[in-house]
C-alpha positions as a Markdown table, in Angstrom:
| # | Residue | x | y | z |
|---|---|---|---|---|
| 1 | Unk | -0.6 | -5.7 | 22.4 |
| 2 | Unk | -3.0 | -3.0 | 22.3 |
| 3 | Unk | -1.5 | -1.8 | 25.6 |
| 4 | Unk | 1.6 | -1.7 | 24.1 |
| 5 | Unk | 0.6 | 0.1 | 20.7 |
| 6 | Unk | -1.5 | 3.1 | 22.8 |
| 7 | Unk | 1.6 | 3.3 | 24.8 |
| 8 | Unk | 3.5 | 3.6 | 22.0 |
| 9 | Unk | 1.8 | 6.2 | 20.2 |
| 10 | Unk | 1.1 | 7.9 | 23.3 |
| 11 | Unk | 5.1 | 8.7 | 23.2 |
| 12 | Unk | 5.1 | 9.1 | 19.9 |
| 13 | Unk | 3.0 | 12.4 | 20.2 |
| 14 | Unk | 4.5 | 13.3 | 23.0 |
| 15 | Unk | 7.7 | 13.6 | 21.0 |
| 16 | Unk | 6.4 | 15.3 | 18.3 |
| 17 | Unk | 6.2 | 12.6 | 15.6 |
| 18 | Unk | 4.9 | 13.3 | 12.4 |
| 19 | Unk | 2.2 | 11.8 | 11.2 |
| 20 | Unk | -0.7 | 12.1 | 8.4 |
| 21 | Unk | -4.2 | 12.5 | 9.1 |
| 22 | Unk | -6.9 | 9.5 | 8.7 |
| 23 | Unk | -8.5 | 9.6 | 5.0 |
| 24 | Unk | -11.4 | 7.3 | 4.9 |
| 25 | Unk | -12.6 | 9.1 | 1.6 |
| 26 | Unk | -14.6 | 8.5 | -1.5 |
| 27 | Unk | -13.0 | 7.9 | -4.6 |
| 28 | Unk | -14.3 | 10.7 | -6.2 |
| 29 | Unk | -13.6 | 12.8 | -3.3 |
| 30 | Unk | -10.0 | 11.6 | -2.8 |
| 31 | Unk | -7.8 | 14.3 | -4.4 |
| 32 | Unk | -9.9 | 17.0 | -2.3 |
| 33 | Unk | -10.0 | 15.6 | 1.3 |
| 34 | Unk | -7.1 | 13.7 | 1.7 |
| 35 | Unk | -4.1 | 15.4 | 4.2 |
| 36 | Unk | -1.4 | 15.5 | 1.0 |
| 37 | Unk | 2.2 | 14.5 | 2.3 |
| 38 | Unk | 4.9 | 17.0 | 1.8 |
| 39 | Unk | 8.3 | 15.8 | 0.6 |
| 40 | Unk | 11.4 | 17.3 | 1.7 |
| 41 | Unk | 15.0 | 16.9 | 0.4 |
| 42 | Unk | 16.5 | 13.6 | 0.3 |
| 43 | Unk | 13.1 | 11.6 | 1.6 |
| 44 | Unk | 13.2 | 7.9 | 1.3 |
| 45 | Unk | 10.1 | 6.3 | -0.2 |
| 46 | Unk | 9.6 | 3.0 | -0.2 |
| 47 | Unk | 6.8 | 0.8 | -2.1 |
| 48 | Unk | 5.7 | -2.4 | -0.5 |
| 49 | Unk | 3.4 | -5.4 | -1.2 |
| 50 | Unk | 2.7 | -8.3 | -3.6 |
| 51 | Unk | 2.6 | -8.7 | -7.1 |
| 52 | Unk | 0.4 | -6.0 | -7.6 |
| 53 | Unk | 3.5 | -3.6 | -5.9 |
| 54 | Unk | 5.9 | -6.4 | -7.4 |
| 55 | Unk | 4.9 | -6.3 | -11.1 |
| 56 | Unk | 8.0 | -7.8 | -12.7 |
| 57 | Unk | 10.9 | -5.6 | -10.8 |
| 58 | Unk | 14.5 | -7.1 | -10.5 |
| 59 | Unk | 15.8 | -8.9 | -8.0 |
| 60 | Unk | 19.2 | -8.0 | -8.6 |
| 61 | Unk | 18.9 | -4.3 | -9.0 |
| 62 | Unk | 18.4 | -2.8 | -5.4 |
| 63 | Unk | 19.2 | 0.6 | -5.8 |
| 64 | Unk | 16.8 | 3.5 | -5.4 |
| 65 | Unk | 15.2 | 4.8 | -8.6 |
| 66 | Unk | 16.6 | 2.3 | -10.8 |
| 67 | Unk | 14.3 | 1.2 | -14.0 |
| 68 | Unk | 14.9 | -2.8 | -13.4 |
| 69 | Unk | 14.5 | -2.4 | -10.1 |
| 70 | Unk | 11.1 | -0.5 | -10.0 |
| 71 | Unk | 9.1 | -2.7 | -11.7 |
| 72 | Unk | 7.0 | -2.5 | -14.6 |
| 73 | Unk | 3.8 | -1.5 | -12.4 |
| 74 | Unk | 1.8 | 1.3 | -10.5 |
| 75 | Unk | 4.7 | 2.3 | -8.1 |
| 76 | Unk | 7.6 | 2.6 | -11.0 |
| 77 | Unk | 4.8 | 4.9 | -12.7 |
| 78 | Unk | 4.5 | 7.0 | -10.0 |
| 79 | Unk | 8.0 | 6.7 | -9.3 |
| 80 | Unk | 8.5 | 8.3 | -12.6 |
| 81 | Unk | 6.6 | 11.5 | -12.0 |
| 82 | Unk | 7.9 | 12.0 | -8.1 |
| 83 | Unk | 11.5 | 12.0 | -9.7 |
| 84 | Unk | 10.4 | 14.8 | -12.6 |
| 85 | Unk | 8.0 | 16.9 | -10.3 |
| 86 | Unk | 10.5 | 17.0 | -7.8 |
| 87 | Unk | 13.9 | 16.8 | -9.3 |
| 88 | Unk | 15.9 | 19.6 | -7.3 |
| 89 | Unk | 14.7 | 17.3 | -3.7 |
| 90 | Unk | 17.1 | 14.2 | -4.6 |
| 91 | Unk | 14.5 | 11.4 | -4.2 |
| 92 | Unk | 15.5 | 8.0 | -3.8 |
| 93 | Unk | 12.4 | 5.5 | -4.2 |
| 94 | Unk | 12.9 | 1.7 | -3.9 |
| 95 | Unk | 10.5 | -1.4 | -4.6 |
| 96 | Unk | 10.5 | -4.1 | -2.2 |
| 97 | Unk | 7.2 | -6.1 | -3.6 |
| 98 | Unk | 7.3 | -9.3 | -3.8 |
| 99 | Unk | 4.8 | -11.8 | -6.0 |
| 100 | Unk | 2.4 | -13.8 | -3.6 |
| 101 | Unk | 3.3 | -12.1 | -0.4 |
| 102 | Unk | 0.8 | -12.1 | 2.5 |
| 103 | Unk | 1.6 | -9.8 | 5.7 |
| 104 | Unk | 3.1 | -12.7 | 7.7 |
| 105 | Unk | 6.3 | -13.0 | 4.9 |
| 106 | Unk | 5.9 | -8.9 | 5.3 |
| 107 | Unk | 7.3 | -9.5 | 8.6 |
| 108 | Unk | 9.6 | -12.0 | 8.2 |
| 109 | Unk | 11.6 | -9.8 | 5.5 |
| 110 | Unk | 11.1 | -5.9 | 7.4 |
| 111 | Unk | 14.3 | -5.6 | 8.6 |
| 112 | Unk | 16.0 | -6.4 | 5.2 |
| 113 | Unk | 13.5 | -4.7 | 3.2 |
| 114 | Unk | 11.8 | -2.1 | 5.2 |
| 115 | Unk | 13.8 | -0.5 | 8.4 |
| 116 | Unk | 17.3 | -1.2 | 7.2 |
| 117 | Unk | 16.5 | 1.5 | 4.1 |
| 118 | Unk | 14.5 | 3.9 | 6.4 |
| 119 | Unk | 11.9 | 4.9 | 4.3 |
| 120 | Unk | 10.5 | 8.5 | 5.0 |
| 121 | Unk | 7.5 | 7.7 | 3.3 |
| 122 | Unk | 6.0 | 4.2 | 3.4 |
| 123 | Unk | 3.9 | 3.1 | 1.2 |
| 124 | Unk | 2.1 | -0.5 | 1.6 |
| 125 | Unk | -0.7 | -2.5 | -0.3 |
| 126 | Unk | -0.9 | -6.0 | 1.1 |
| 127 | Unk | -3.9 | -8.3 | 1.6 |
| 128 | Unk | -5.5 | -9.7 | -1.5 |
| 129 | Unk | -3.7 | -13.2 | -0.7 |
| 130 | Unk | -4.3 | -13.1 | 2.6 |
| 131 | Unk | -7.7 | -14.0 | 1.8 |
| 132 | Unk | -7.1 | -15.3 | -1.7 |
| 133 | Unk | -4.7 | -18.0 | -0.4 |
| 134 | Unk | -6.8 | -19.0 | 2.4 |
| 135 | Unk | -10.1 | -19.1 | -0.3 |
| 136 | Unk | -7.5 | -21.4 | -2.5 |
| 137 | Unk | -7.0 | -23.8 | 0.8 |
| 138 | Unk | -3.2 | -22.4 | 0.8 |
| 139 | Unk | -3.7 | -20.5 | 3.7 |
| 140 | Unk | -5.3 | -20.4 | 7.5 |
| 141 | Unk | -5.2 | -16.9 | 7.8 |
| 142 | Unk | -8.5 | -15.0 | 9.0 |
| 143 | Unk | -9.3 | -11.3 | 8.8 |
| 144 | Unk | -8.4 | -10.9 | 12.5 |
| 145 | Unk | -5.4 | -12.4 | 12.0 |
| 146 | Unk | -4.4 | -10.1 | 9.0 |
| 147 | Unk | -5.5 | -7.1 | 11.4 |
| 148 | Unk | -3.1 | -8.3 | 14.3 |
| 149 | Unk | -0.7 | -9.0 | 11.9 |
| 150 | Unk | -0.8 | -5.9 | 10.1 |
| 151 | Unk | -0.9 | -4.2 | 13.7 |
| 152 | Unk | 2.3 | -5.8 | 14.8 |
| 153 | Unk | 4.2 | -5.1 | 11.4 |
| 154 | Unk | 3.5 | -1.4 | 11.7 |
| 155 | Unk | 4.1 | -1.7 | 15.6 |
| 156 | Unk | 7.7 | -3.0 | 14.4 |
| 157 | Unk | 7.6 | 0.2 | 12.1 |
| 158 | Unk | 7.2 | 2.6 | 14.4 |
| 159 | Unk | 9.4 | 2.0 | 16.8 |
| 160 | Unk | 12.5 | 2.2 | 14.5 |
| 161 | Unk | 10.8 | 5.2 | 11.9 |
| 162 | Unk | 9.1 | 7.3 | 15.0 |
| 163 | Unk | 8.8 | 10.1 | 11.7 |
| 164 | Unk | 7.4 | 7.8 | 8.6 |
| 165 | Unk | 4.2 | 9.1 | 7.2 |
| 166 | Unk | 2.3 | 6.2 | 5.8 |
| 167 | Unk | 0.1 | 5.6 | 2.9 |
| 168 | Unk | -2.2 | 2.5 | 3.4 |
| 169 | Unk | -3.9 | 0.8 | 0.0 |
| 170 | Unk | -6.9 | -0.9 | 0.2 |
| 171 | Unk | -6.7 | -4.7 | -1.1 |
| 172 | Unk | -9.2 | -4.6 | -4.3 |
| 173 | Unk | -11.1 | -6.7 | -6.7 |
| 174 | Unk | -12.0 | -6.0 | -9.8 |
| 175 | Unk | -15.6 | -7.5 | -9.5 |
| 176 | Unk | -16.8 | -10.2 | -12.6 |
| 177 | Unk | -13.4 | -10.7 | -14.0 |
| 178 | Unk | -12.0 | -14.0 | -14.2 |
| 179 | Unk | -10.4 | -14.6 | -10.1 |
| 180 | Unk | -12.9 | -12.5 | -8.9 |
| 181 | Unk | -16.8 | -13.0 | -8.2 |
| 182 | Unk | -19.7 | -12.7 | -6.3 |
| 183 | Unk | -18.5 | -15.4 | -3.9 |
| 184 | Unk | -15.6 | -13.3 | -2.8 |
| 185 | Unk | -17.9 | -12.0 | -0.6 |
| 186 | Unk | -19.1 | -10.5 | 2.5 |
| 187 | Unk | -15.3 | -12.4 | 3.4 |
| 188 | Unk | -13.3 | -10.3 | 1.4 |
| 189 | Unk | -15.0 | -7.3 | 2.3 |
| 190 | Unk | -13.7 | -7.9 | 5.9 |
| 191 | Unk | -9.9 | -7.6 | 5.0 |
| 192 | Unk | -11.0 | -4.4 | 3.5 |
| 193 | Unk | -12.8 | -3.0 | 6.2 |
| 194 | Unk | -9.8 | -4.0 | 8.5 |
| 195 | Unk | -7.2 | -2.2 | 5.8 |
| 196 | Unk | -9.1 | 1.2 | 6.6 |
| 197 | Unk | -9.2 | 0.0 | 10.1 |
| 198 | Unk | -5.4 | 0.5 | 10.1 |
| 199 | Unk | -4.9 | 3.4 | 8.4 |
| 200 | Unk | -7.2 | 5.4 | 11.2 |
| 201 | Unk | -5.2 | 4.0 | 13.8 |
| 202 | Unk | -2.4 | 4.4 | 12.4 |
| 203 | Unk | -3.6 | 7.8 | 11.2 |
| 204 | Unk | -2.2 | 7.1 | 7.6 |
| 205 | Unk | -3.2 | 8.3 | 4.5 |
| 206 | Unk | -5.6 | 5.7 | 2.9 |
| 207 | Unk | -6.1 | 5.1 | -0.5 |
| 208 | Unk | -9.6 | 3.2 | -1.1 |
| 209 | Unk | -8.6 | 1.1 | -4.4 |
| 210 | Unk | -11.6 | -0.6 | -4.3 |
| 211 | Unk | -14.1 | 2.5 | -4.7 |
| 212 | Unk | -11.4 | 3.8 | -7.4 |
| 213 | Unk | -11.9 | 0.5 | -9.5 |
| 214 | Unk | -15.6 | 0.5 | -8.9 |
| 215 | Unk | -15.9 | 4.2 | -10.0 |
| 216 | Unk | -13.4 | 3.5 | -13.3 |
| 217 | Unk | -15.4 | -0.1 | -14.3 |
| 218 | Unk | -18.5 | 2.6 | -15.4 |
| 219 | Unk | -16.5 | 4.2 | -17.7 |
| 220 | Unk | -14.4 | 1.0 | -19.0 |
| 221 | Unk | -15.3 | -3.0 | -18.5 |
| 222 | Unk | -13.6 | -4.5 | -15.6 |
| 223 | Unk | -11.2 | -6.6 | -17.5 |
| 224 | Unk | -10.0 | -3.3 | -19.0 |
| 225 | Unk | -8.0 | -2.4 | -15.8 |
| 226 | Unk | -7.3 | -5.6 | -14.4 |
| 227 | Unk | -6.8 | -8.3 | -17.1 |
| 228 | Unk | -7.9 | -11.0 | -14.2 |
| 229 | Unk | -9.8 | -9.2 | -11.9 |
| 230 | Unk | -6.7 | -8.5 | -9.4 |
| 231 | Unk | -3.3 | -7.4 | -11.5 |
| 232 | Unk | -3.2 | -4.5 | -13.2 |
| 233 | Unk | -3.6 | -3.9 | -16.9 |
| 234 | Unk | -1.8 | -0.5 | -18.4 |
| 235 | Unk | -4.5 | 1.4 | -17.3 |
| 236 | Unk | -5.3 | -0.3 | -14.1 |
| 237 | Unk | -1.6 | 0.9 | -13.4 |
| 238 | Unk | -2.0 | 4.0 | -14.5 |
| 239 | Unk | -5.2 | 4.5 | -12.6 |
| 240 | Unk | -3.4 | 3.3 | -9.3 |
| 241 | Unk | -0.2 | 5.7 | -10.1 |
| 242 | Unk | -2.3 | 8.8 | -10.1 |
| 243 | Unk | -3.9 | 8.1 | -6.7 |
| 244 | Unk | -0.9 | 7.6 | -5.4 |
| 245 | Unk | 0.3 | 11.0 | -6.6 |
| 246 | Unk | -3.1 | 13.0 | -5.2 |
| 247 | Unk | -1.1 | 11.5 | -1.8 |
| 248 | Unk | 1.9 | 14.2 | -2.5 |
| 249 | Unk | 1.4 | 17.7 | -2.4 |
């Protein structure tokens, strides 16, 4: 596997591919330091994850840019303000989250929901059930595993969108609300450290969530931007929309 993946991105430079530059950043140091990706005309983006990404979107309305179909969440806010910003480019963004989603159902629905819509811009945050289900005995997943997993999705990715310029979230917790306490860790921290992990060797642009949260939650209680410690309130989704934006020139 790891063979296989130097190999790959070996040829990948070789034909020119365009990628992003790594971003392990501070929160308060994001907007400055970050390699900013530049749309162009017609770009694809495309919003994955779980409920976080999911937050309430229609099943039934796949189109791009479509209000149902967006979601109620961070990436139909950001959505929004791509689609004023950059009117005159003809953006079409889509939502493909899906509530409870770990990487491995990530993998089993790529084709469908990933490389059949060619996203120019991919967009992913995926992880917090990874660990939460296996905390909750749902799950035998492991950090490694997430990593390999997470390897061999973006592997998949890259072989089919040589050209995709990726943005990686960092799986969060909004520390001493509800879901989410002290026991969470050192083990959580490993999916984290494995998220940024990925986005270096996958030179993607990373957005460190968890930082972001810690940073806001000494301005505003915890529970203020995420009601249970994990999903978003309205300000927890407005905080996540803007650092998605800084990721756009």
């Amino acid at each position: 596997m790891k063979d296989r993946r130097s190999f790959l991105k070996q040829s990948l430079a070789a034909i020119g591919t365009t990628v992003i530059g790594s971003n392990l950043v501070h929160a308060e140091s994001f907007a400055v330091k970050i390699n900013k990706i530049e749309l162009r005309k017609n770009d694809i983006i495309l919003f994955q994850g779980d409920s976080i990404t999911d937050h309430g979107r229609s099943r039934d309305r796949l189109g791009p840019n479509d209000l149902d179909g967006m979601g109620k969440g961070y990436a139909a806010h950001a959505a929004r303000t791509l689609l004023h910003k950059h009117a005159s480019k003809n953006l079409q963004i889509y939502n493909r989250g899906i509530s409870g989603h770990k990487v491995p159902q990530l993998i089993e629905r790529w084709q469908k929901d990933c490389l059949d819509i060619k996203p120019n811009v991919l967009s992913i945050l995926i992880g917090v059930n990874d660990y939460w289900h296996k905390r909750n005995g749902n799950y035998n997943g492991s950090a490694a595993e997430y990593k390999s997993q997470y390897q061999k999705m973006l592997d998949l990715t890259l072989q089919h969108l040589p050209h995709v310029k990726l943005i990686i979230g960092e799986p969060f917790g909004v520390k001493d609300v509800q879901h989410v306490d002290n026991s969470w860790y050192p083990e959580f921290g490993d999916y984290q450290r494995v998220s940024k992990e990925i986005a270096n060797e996958y030179k993607a642009v990373f957005i460190p969530y968890q930082s972001i949260f810690d940073k806001a939650g000494k301005e505003a209680e915890g529970k203020y931007w995420a009601y249970d410690g994990v999903h978003t309130s309205m300000a927890g989704i407005s905080l996540m929309a803007d650092s998605v934006l800084q990721c756009f020139k």
